[in-house]
Backbone as numpy.savetxt, mean C-alpha at the origin, in Angstrom:
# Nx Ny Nz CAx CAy CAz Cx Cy Cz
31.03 0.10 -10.97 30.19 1.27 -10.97 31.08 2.51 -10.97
30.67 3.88 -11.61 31.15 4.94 -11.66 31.22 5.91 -10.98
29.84 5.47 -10.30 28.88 6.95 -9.90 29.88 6.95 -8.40
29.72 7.87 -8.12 30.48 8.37 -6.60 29.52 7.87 -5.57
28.01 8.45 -5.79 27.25 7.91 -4.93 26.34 7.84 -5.34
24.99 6.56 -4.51 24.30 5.95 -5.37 23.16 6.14 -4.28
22.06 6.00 -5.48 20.41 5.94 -4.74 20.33 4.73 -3.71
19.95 4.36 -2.88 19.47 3.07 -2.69 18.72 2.05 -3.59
17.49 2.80 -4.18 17.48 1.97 -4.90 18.20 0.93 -6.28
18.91 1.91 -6.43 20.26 1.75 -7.45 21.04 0.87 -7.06
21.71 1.07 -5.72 22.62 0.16 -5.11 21.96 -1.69 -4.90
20.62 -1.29 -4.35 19.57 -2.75 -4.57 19.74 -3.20 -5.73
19.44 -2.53 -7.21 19.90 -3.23 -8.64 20.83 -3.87 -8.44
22.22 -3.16 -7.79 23.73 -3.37 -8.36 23.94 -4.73 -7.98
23.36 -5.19 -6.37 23.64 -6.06 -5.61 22.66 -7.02 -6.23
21.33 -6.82 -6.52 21.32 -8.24 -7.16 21.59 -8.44 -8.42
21.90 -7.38 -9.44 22.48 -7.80 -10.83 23.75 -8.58 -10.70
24.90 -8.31 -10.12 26.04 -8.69 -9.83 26.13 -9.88 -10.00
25.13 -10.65 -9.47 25.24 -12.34 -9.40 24.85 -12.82 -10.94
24.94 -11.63 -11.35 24.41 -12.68 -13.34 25.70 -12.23 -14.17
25.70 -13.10 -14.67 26.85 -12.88 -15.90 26.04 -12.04 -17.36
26.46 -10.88 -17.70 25.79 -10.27 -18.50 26.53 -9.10 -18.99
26.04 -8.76 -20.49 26.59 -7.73 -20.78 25.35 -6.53 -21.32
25.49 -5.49 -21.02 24.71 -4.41 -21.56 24.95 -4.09 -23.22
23.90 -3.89 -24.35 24.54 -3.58 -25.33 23.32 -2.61 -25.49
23.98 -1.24 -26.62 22.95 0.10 -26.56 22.74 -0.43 -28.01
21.26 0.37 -27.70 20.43 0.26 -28.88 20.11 1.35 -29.41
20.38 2.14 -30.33 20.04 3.08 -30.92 18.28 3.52 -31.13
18.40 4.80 -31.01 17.00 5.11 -31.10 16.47 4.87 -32.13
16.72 4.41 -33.05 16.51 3.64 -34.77 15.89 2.85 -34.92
16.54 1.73 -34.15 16.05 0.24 -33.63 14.46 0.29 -32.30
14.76 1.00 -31.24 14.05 0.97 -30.53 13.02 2.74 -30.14
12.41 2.91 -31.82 11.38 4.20 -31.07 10.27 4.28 -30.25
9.79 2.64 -30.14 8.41 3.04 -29.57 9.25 3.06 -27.45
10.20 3.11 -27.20 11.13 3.07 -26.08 12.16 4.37 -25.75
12.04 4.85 -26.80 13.13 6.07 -26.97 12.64 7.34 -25.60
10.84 7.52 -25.67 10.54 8.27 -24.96 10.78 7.66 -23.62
10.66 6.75 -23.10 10.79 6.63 -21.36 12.05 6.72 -21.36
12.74 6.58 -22.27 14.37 6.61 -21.75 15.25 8.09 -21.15
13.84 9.22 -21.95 14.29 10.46 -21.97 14.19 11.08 -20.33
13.73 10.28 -19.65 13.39 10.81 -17.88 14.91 10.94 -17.51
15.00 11.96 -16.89 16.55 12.36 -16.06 15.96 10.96 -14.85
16.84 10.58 -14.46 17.67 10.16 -12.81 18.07 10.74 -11.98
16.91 10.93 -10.53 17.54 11.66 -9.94 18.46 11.21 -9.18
19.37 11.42 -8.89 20.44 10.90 -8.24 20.97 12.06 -7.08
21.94 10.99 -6.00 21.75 12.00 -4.73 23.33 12.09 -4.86
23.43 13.51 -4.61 24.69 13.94 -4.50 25.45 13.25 -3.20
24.80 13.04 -2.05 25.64 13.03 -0.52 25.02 11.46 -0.04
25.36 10.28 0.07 25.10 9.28 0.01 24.44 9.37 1.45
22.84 8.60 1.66 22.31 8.61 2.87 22.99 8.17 3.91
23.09 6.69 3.09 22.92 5.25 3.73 25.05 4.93 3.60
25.03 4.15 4.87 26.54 3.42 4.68 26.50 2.76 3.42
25.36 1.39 3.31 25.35 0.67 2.45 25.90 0.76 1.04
25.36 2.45 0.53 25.72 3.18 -0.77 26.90 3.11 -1.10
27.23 3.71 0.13 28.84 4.54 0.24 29.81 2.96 0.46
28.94 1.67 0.34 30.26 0.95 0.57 29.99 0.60 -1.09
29.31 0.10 -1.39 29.06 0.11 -2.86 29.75 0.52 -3.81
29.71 2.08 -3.63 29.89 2.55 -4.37 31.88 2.61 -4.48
32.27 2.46 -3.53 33.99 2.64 -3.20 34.45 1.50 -3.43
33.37 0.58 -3.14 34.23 -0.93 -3.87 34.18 -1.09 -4.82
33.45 -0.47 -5.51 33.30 -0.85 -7.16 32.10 -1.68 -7.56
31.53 -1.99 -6.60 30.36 -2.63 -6.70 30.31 -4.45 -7.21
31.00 -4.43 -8.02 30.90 -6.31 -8.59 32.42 -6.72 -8.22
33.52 -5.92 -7.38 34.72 -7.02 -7.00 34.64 -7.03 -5.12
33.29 -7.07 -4.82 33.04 -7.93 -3.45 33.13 -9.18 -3.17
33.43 -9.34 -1.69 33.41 -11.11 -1.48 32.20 -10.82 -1.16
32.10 -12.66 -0.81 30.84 -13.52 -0.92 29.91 -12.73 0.96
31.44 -13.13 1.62 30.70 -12.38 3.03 30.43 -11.12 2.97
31.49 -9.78 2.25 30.89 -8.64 2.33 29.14 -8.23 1.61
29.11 -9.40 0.71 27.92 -9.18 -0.23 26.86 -9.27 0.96
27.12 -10.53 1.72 25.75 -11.08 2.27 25.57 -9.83 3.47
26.77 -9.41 4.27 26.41 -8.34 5.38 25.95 -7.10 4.54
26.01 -6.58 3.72 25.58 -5.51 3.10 24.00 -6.07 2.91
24.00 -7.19 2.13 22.28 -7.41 2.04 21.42 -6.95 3.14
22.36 -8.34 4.31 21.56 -7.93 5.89 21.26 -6.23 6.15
22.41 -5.45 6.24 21.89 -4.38 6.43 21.21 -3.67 6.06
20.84 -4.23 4.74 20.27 -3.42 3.17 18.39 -3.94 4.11
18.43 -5.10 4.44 17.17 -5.37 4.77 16.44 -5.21 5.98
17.70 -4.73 7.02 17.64 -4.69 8.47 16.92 -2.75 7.97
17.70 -2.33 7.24 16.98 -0.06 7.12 15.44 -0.59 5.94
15.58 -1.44 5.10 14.27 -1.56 4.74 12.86 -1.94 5.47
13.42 -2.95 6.51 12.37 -3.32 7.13 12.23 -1.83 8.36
13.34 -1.28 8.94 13.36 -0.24 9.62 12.44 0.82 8.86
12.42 1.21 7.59 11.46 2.44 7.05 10.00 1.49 6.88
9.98 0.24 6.17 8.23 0.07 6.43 7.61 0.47 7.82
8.82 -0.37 9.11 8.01 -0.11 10.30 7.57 1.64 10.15
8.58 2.39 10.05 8.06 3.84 10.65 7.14 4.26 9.43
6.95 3.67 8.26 5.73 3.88 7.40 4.48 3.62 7.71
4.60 2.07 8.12 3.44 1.47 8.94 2.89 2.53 10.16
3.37 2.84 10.63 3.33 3.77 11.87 2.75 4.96 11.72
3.29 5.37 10.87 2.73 6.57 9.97 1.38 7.01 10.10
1.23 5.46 9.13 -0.01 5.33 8.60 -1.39 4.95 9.42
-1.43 4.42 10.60 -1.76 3.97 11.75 -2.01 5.10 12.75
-1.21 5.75 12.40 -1.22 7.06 13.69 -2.47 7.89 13.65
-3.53 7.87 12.79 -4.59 8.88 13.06 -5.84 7.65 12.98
-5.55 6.06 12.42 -6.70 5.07 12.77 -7.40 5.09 14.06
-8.41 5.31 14.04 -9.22 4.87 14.63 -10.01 3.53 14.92
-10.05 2.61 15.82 -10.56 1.66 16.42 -11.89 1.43 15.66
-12.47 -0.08 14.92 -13.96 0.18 14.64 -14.74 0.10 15.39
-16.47 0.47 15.92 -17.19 0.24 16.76 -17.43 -1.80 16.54
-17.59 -1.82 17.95 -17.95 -2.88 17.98 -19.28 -3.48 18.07
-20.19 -3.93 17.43 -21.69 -4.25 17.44 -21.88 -5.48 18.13
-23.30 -5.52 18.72 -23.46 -7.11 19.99 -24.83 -7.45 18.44
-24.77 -8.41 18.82 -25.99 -9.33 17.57 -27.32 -8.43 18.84
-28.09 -8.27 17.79 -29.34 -7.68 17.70 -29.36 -6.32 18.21
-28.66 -5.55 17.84 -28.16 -4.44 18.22 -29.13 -3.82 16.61
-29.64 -2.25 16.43 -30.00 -2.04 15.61 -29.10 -0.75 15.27
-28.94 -1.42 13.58 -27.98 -0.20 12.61 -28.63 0.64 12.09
-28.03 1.26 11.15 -28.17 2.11 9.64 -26.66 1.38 8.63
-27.25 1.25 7.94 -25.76 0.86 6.77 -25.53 1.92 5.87
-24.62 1.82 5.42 -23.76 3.00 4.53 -24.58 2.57 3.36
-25.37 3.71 2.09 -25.12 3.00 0.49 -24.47 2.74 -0.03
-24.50 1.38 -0.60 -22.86 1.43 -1.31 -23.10 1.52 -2.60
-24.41 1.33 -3.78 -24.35 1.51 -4.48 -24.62 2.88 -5.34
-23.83 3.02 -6.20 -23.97 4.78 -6.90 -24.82 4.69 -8.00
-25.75 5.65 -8.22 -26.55 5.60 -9.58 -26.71 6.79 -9.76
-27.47 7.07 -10.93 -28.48 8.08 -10.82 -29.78 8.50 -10.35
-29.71 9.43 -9.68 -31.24 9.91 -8.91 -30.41 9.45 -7.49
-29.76 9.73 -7.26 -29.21 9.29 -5.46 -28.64 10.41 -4.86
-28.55 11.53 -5.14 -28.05 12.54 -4.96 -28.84 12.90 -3.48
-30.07 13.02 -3.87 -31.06 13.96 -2.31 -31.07 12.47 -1.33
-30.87 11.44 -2.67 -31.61 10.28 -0.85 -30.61 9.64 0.16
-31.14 8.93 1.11 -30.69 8.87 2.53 -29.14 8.65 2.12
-28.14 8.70 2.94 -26.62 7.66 2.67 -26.40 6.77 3.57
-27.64 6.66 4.55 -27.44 5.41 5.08 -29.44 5.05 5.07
-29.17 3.32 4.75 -30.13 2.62 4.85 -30.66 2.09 6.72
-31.71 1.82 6.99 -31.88 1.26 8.33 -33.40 1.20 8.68
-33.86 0.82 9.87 -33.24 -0.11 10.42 -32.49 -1.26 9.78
-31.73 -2.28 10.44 -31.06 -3.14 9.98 -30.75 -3.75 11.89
-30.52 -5.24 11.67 -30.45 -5.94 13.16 -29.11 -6.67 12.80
-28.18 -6.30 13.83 -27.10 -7.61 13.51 -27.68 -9.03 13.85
-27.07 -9.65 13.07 -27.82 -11.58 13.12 -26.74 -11.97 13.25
-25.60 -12.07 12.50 -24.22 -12.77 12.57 -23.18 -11.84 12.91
-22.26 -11.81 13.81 -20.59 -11.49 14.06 -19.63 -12.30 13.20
-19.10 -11.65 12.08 -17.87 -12.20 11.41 -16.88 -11.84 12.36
-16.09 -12.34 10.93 -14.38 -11.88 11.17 -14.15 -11.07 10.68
-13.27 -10.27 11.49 -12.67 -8.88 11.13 -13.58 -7.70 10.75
-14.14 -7.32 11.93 -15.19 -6.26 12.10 -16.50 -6.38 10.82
-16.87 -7.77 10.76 -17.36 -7.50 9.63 -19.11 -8.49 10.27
-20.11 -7.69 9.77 -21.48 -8.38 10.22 -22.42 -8.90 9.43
-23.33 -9.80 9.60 -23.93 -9.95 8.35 -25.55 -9.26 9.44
-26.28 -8.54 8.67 -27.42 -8.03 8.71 -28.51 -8.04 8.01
-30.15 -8.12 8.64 -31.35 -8.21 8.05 -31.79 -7.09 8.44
-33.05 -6.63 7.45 -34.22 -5.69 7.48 -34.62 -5.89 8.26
-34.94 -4.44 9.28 -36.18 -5.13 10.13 -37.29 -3.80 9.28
-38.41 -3.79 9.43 -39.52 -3.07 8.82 -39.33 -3.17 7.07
-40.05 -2.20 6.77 -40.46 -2.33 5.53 -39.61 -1.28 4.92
-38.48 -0.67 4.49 -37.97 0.51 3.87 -36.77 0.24 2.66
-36.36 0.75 2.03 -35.27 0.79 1.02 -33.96 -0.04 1.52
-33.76 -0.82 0.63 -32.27 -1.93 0.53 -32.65 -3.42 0.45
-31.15 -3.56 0.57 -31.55 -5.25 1.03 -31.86 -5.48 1.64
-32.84 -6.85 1.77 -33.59 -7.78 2.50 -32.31 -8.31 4.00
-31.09 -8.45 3.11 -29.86 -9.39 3.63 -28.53 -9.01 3.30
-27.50 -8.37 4.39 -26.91 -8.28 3.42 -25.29 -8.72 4.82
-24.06 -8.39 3.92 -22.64 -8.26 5.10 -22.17 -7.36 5.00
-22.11 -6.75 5.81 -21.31 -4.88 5.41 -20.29 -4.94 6.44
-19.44 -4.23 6.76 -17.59 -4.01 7.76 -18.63 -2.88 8.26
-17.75 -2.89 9.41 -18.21 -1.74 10.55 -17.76 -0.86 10.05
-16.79 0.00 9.13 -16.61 1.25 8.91 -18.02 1.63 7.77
-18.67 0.53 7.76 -20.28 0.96 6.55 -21.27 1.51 7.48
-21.16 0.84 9.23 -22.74 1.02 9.69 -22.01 2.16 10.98
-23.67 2.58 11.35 -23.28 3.24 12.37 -24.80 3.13 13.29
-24.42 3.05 14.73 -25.97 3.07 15.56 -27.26 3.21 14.63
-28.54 2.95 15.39 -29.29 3.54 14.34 -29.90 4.77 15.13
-29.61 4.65 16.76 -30.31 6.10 17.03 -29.89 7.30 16.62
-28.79 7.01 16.16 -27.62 8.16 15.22 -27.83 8.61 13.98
-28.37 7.63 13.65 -28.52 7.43 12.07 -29.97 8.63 11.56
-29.12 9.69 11.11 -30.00 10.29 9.80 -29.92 10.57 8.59
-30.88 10.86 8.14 -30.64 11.08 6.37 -29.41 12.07 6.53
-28.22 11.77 6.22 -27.21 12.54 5.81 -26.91 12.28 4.72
C-alpha cells in the first residue's frame, strides 16, 4: 500500500484481500462505459489516521505481515468494531421507551393500519377491541367487542394499541 494513512474501512479490504493471490488490471473507459460513472466519486480519505490498526497497516506495507501480526490486528480490528456497534446500539436505545403491557380482557383501541382513500377525517384508532391471547414479544391477538369499523379478529404489537378509555378519534 501507498497511502500514508488509511480509512478503516480500507484497511478491512487490505486485510482480507491480502490472503488472495491476484492481480489488478485497468480497464479503460472504452471497454467499460456503462461503469465509468461510479468510478468518477472522489474517496474520502483521512489525512490523520484514527485507529492504531491503520497506522500499523499502513507502515508495514500492508501484504509483507506475518501470520501472527495479521491475526492480532484482526482481533483488534473486531474488538473497536464490536466496541462502536455497542455505543451505536446504545445510541439508539437511549430515548426507547418500554411497551405497555396488556392483561387478557383488558379493553383497547388499535392503530389503522390500512391507508386508502377517504381516511383522512376518520378515527386512527379502531375499538373497542378485548385482548383474548398474550403473544410473544409484546404482541396480542384481539376481538371486536360491539358492532363498529375493523376486524372481526385480528394480532396487532403493543406499539399499535393503546387503553381504550384513552382512546379518541385522533
Amino acid at each position: 500500500m501507498q497511502k500514508r494513512d488509511l480509512t478503516p474501512k480500507i484497511a478491512r479490504w487490505a486485510l482480507l484481500l491480502e490472503e488472495f493471490e491476484c492481480e489488478v488490471i485497468h480497464r479503460p473507459n472504452q471497454q467499460m462505459r456503462h461503469v465509468e460513472a461510479l468510478s468518477r466519486n472522489a474517496v474520502c480519505m483521512v489525512t490523520r489516521s484514527q485507529s492504531e490498526i491503520t497506522r500499523k497497516i499502513a507502515t508495514s506495507g500492508g501484504l509483507g505481515l506475518k501470520i501472527a501480526e495479521k491475526e492480532t490486528i484482526h482481533e483488534e480490528a473486531k474488538v473497536n468494531i464490536f466496541k462502536v456497534q455497542e455505543q451505536n446500539r446504545r445510541q439508539c436505545n437511549r430515548r426507547r421507551r418500554a411497551s405497555p403491557v396488556y392483561n387478557i380482557n383488558d379493553l383497547v383501541a388499535i392503530k389503522r393500519t390500512q391507508l386508502g382513500g377517504g381516511l383522512k377525517l376518520k378515527p386512527k384508532f379502531l375499538g373497542p377491541y378485548k385482548v383474548v391471547k398474550i403473544k410473544l414479544h409484546v404482541r396480542y391477538y384481539v376481538e371486536k367487542v360491539g358492532s363498529h369499523e375493523g376486524p372481526a379478529a385480528t394480532s396487532t404489537s403493543a406499539a399499535h394499541m393503546k387503553p381504550w378509555s384513552d382512546a379518541v378519534a385522533t
